[in-house]
C-alpha positions in Angstrom: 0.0 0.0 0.0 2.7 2.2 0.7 3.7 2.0 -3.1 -0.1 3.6 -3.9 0.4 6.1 -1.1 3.4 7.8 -2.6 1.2 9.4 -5.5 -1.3 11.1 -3.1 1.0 14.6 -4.5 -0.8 13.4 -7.6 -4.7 12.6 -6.2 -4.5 16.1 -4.4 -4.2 17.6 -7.3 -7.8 16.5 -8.8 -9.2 16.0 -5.3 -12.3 18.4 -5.9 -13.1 16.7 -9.0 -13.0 13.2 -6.5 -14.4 14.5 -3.7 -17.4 15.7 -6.3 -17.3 12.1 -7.4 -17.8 10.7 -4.1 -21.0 13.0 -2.9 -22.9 11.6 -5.8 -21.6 8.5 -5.2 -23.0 8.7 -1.8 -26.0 10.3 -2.5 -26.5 7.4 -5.2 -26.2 4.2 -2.8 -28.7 6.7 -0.1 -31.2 7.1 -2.5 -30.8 3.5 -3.8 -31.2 2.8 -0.2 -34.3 4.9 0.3 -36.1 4.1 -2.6 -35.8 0.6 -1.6 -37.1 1.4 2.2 -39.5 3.5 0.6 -41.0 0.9 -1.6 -41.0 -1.6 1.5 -43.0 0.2 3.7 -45.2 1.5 0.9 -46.7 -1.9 -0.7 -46.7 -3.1 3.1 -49.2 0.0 4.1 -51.0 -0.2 1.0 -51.6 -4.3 1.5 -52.1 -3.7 5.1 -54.9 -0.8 4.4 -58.2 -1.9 3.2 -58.6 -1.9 -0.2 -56.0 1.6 0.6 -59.0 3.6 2.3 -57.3 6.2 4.4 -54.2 6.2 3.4 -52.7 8.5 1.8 -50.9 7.1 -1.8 -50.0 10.4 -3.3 -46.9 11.4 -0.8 -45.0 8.0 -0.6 -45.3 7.4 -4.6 -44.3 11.2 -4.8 -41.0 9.8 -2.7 -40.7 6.5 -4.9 -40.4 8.7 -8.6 -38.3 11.5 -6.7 -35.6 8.8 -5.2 -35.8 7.2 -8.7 -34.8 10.3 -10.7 -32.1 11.2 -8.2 -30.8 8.0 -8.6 -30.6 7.9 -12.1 -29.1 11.5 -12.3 -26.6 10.9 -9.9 -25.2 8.0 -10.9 -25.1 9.4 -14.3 -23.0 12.2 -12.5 -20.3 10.3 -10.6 -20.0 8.2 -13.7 -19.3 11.3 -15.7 -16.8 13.4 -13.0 -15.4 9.9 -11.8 -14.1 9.0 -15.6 -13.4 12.4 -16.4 -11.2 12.7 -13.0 -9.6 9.5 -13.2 -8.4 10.0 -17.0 -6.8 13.3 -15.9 -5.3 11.9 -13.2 -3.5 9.0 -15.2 -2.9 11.7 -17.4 -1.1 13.3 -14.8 0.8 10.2 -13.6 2.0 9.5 -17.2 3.4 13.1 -17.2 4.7 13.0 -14.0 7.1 9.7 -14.5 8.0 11.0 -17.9 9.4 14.0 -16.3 10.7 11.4 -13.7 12.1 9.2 -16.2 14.0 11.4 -18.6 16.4 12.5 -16.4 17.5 9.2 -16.0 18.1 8.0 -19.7 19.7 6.1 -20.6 18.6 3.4 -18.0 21.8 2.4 -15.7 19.7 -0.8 -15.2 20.5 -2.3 -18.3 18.4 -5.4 -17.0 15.0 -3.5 -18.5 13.8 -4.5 -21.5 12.3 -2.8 -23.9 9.3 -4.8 -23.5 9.3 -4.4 -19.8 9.6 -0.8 -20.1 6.5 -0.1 -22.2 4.6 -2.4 -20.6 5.1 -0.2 -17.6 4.5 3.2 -19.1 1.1 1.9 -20.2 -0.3 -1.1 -19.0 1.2 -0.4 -15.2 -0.1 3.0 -15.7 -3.9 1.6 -16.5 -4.1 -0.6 -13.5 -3.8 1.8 -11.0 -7.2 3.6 -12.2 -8.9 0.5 -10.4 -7.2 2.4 -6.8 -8.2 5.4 -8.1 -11.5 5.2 -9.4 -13.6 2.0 -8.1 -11.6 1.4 -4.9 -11.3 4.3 -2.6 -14.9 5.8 -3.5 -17.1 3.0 -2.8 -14.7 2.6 0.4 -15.5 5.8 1.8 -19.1 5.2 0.9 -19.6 1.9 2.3 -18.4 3.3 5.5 -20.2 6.1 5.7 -23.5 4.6 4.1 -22.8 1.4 7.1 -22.4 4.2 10.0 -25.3 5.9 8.5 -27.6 2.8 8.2 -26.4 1.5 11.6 -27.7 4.6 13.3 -31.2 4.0 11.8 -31.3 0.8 12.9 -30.0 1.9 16.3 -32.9 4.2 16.6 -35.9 2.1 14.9 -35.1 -1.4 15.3 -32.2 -1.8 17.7 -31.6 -5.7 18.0 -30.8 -5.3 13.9 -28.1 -2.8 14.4 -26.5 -5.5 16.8 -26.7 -8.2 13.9 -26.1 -5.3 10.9 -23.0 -3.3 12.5 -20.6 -6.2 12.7 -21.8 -8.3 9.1 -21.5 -4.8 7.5 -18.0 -3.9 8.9 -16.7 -7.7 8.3 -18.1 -7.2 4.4 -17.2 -3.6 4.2 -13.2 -3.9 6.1 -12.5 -7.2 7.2 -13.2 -9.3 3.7 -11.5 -6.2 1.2 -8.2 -6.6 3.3 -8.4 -10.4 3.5 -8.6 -9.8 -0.1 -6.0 -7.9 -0.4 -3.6 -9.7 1.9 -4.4 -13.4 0.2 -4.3 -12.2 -3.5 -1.0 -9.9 -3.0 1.5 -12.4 -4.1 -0.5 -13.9 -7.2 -1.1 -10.0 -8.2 2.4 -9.0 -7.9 3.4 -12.5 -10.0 0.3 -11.8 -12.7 2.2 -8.1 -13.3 5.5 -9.8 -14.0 3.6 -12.5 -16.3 1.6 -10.1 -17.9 5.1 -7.9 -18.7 6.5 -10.5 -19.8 3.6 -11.7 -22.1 3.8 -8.0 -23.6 7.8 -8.2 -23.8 7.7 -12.1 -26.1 5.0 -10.0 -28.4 7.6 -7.1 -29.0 10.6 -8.9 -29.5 8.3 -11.2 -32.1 7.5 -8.2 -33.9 10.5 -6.1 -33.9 12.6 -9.4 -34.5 10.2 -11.1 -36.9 12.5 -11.0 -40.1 15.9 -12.0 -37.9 13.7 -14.6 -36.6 12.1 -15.8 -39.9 15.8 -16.6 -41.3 17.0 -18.0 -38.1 13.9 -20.5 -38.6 13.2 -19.4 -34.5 9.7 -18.7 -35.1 8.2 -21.6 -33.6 10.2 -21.1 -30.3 9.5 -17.3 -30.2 5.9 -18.9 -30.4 6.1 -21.2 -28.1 7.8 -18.7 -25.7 4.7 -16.9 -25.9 2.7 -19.3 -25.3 4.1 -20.5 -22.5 4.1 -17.5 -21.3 0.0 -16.0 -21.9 -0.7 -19.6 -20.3 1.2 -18.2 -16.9 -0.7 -15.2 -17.1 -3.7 -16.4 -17.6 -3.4 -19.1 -15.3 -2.9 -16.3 -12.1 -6.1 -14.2 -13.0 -7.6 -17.6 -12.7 -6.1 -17.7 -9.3 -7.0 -13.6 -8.8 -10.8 -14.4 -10.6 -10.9 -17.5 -7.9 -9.8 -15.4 -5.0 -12.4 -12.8 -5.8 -15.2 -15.0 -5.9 -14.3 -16.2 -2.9 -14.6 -12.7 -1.5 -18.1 -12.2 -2.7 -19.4 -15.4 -1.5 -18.4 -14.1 1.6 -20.0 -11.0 1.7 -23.2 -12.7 0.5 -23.0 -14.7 3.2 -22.8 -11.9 5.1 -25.6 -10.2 3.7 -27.7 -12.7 4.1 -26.9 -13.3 7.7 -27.6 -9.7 8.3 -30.9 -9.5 6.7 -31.9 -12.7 8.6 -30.3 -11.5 12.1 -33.0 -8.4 11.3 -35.7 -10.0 10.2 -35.4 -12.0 13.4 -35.1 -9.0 15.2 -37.9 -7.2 13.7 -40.3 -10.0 14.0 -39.6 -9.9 17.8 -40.1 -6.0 18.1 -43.1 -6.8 15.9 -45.1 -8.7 18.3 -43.9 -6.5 21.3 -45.2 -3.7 19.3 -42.0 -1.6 19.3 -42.5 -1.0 15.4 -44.9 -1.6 12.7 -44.9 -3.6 10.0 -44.6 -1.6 7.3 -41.7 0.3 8.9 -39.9 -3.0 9.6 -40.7 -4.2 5.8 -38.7 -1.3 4.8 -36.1 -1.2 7.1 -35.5 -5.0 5.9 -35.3 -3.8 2.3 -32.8 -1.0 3.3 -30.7 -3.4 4.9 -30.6 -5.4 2.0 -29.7 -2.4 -0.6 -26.7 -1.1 1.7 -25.2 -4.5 0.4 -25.0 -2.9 -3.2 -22.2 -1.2 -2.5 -19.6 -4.3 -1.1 -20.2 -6.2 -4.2 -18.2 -2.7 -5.9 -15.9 -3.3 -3.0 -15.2 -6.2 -4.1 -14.6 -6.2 -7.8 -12.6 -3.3 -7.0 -10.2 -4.8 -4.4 -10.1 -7.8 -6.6 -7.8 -6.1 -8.7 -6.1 -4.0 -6.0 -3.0 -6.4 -5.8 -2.5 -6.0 -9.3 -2.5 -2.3 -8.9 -0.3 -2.2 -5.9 2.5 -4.2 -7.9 2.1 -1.9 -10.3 2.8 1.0 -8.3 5.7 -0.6 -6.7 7.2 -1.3 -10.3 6.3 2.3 -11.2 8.0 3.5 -8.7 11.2 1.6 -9.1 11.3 3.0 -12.1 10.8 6.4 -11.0 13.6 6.5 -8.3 16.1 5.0 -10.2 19.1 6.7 -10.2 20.7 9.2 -12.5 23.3 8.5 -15.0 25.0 11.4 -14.0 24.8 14.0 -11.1 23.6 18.2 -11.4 26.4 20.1 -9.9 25.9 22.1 -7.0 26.8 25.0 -8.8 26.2 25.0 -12.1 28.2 27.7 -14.5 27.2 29.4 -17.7 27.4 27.6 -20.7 29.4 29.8 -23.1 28.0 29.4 -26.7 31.0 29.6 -28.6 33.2 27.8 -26.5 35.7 24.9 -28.3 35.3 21.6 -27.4 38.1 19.2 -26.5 38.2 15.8 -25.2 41.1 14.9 -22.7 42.6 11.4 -22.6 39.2 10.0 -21.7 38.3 6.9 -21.6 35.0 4.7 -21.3 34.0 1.0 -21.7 30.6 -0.7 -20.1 30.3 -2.8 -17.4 31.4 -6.7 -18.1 32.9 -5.3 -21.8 36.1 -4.2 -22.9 37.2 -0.4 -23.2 35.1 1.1 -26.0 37.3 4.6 -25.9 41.1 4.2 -24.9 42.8 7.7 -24.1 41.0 9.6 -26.7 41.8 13.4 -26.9 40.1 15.5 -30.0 40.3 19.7 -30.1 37.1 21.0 -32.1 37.1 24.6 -32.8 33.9 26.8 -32.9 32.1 26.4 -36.2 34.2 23.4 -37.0 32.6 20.9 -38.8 34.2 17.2 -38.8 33.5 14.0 -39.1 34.2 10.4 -37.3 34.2 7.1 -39.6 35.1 3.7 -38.2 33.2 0.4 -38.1 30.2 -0.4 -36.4 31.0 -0.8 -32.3 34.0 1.0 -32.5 32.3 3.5 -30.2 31.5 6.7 -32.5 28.2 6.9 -31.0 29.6 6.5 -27.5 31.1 9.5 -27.8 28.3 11.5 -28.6 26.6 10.3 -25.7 30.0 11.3 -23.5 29.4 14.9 -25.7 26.2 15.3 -24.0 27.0 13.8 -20.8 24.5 11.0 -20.7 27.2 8.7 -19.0 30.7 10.0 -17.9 33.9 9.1 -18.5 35.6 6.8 -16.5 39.2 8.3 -17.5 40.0 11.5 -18.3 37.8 14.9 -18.8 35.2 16.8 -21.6 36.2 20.3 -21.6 33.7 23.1 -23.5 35.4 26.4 -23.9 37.8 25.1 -21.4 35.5 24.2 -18.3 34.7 21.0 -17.2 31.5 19.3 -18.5 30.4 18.3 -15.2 30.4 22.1 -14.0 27.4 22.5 -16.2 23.5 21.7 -15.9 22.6 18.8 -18.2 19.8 20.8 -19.7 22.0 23.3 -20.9 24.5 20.9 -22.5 21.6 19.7 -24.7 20.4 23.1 -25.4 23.7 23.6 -26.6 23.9 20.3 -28.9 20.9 19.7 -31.1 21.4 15.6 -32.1 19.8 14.2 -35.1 20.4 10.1 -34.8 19.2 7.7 -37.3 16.4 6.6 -35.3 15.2 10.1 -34.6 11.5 10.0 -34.4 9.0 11.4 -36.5 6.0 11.6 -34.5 2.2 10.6 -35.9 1.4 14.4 -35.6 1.2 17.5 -37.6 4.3 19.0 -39.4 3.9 21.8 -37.2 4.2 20.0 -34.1 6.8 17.6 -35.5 8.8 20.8 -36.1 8.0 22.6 -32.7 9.8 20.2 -30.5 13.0 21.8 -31.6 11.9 24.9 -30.7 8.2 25.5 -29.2 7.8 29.4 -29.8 8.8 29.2 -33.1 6.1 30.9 -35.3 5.3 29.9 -39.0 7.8 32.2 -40.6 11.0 30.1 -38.7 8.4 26.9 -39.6 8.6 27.5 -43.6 12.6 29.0 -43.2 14.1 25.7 -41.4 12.2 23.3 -43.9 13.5 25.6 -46.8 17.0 25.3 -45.3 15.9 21.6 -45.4 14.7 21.7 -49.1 11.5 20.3 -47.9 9.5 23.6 -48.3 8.3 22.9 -51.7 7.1 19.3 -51.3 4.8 21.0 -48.0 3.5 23.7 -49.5 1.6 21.5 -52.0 0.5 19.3 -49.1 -3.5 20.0 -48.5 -3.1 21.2 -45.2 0.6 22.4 -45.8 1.7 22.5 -41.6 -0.9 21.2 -40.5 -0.6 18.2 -42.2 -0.8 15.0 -40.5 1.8 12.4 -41.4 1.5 8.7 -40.4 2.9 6.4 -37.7 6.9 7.3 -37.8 6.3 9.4 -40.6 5.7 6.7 -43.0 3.6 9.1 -45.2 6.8 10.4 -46.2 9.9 9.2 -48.0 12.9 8.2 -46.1 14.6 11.1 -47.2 11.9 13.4 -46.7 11.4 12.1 -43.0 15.3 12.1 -42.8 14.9 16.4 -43.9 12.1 16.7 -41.4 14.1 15.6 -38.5 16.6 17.9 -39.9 14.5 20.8 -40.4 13.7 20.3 -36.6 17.2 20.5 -35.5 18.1 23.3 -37.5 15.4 25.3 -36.3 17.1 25.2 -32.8 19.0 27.7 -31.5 21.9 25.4 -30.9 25.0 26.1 -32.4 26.6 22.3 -32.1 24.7 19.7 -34.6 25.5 16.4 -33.5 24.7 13.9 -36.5 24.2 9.6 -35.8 24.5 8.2 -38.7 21.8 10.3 -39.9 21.6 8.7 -43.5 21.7 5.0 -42.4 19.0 3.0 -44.4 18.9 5.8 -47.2 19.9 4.7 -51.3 23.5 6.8 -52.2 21.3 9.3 -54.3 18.9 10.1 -51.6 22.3 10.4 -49.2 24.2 12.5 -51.4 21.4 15.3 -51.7 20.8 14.8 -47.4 24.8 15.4 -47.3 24.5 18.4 -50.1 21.8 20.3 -48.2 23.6 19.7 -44.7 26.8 21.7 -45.9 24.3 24.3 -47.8 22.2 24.8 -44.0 24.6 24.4 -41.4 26.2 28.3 -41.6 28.2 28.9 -38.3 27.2 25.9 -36.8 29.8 23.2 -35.6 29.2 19.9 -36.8 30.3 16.7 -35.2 29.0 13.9 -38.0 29.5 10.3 -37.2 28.6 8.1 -40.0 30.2 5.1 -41.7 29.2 6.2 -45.2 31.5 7.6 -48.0 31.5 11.7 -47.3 31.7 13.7 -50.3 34.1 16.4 -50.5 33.2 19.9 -48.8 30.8 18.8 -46.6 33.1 18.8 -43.3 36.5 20.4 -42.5 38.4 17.4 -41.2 37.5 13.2 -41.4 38.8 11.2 -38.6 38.9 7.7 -37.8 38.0 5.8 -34.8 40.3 3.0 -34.5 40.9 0.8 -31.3 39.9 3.8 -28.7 41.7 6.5 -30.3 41.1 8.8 -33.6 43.5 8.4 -36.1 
């Protein structure tokens, strides 16, 4: 519970829109409660009157229709703010371990999948509306709906409230947190089995072609086979538990409307209440139950959303690649750049970089070839201080990397990698995330500089055209100039380039290299790429051998 607890920041935040929620809730289950007493004692009268003479039918039905429509409206009500809150709130959540999680990228747990880690921004995310929107609400109800209806009792009928008061608080406390205690292991383990149910479909997706050659795809299927069968064989267990649960509080109900029917009977012949009343009050009793079979459901799942909040939180409070300094100095924009014998290899692996010193002048434009895992993209990560060296030191106009605030390192650098996204969103706002108060004029000048003007003007919607799933409405090249438009529209006067024309034909390369030499103007460039460079691009080539340039 303690994992649930620690989001409470978050709750506060839309606790009006809950707490709104909750009245109607509660005013829901009373009149549910009332139109049920209401109808008892009516029908009773009524059969009890002969033939109805002298008594009067107009109130009470008045009571039935008006408990009816505030029944209906209400729960329309709580169902409409409840949603509305709880969406907002897992909005909220989302944006909160977003902001949580990008500070620590790249993971220093290397042990989390790609799998895992989606399945946990989304699916970990979901199950925790069950805490939020069909756990603690009825909860507060019940209790206050059970102290409510125990009072009555107390006052009316007074040998009920004896019987009601303890079967209400076993089904309203005692059975949710059995619940919760029995089902917390299996709920944890159906997280994990679920994740891991999620992770065999990615890697049969992403890896289908490797797999297809390998001839592997009958173990990837078996995998995940084996795998939905553990899953689904602990919501079995979870389903099973829950049942359990609501046996019980039938039970319970039922003892409860029996202890007051007993109890009535006996005040009934004593003449301490009259029939009618007692028909209703029996009624009541049994429509206060209504709200432990929500309980119930609800908690059912609470175990499952517990683990999820614990896994959530894990994730949140890892810890950061690299450390803020205490003091953080001003960034100077055209400082030169200069690695200093530094050196960097990951854990259980050999050295990557071996001693590597480079000097790069403001506005200087080079470029690093070598082969594949020789470590050019390590050293753009190094650049931007998304892990730090374990030898030597990154100097920018000649103070220390670590001297400066990690958001101000990549204000400085604007990369474009070749996986850099393009988003299933307008041009506009695939273009504003290099610089958001850009207005249309910078828009049209940075996909000029980009040579992609032209082929947007004749779009429909020209910016505010939508392009597909990783821009898949677009070429490759013209995706490849969008994410370059983007960078160049930032104010940062260091482009770093990742192989940005992997997986492009030599033509389509040629012109992305052409227009990069045309665009850049002052800008440094630091260009890693395996590919052939033509000549004029970049001032200086350099090649990553063993550790060290050359």
């Amino acid at each position: 519970m303690r994992a649930l607890f620690s989001f409470l920041p978050l709750f506060r935040q839309r606790s009006a829109a809950f707490g709104l929620a909750l009245l109607l809730s509660l005013i829901t289950l009373l009149a549910g409660v009332a139109l049920l007493g209401t109808s008892g004692w009516f029908i009773t009268a009524t059969a009890l009157t002969s033939l109805g003479l002298g008594f009067n039918l107009f109130v009470p039905s008045s009571m039935v229709r008006g408990f009816s429509f505030i029944r209906i409206l209400t729960r329309y009500g709580e169902r409409l703010v409840g949603h509305n809150a709880t969406l907002k709130l897992l909005s909220d959540l989302r944006g909160w371990l977003f902001a949580r999680l990008f500070p620590r990228l790249p993971l220093p747990d290397r042990s989390l999948r790609h799998g895992d880690l989606v399945s946990r921004l989304t699916a970990d995310v979901d199950a925790l509306d069950n805490a939020f929107l069909v756990a603690i609400g009825p909860w507060v109800a019940a209790l206050v709906l059970s102290t409510g209806m125990t009072l009555v009792l107390a006052a009316l009928l007074p040998g009920a409230a004896m019987i009601y008061g303890p079967a209400m608080a076993a089904a309203v406390l005692a059975v949710p947190l059995g619940l919760i205690g029995l089902s917390r292991a299996a709920g944890r383990a159906s997280i994990e089995a679920s994740a891991d149910m999620r992770m065999a479909v990615l890697d049969g997706v992403i890896g289908h072609a490797d797999l297809t050659i390998m001839g592997a795809l009958g173990t990837t299927a078996r995998r995940f086979d084996e795998a939905s069968a553990i899953a689904a064989g602990l919501r079995q267990r979870l389903g099973a538990y829950t049942s359990g649960a609501a046996a019980g509080v039938q039970i319970l109900a039922a003892l409860a409307l029996v202890g007051s029917l007993w109890a009535g009977l006996q005040a009934l012949d004593a003449g301490a209440v009259d029939g009618p009343v007692m028909a209703g009050l029996l009624l009541a009793v049994l429509g206060s139950f209504e709200v432990t079979s929500m309980i119930v459901r609800s908690v059912g799942k609470a175990s499952a959303a517990i683990a999820a909040a614990e896994r959530l939180n894990m994730l949140a409070e890892l810890e950061p690649p690299v450390s803020e300094p205490a003091q953080p100095l001003a960034l100077p924009r055209d400082g030169a750049i200069a690695f200093e014998d530094v050196s960097f290899g990951y854990p259980g692996l050999p050295p990557v970089l071996s001693g590597l010193s480079l000097d790069i002048a403001p506005g200087e434009r080079i470029a690093i070839a070598g082969t594949s895992g020789s470590g050019k993209s390590t050293l753009l990560r190094l650049l931007l201080r998304l892990a730090e060296p374990q030898q030597g030191e990154i100097r920018i106009g000649g103070v220390a990397l670590d001297r400066f605030r990690t958001a101000d390192i990549h204000a400085h650098m604007a990369l474009l990698s070749q996986d850099s996204p393009v988003f299933i969103d307008t041009i506009r706002n695939n273009l504003l995330i290099g610089r958001s108060d850009a207005d249309d004029a910078q828009l049209w000048v940075a996909l000029a500089k980009a040579q992609l003007d032209e082929h947007v003007r004749l779009l429909p919607k020209g910016l505010d055209t939508v392009v597909g799933e990783a821009g898949r409405t677009l070429s490759a090249g013209q995706a490849r100039r969008l994410c370059l438009a983007r960078a160049l529209l930032s104010d940062a006067p260091v482009l770093l380039l990742d192989e940005p024309t992997d997986a492009l034909d030599r033509d389509t390369e040629l012109a992305f290299f052409r227009i990069l030499a045309e665009t850049a103007g002052g800008r440094g460039i630091i260009l890693v790429t395996h590919a052939a460079i033509p000549e004029g691009t970049v001032d200086r080539v350099l090649t990553l051998r063993n550790g060290c340039l050359v």
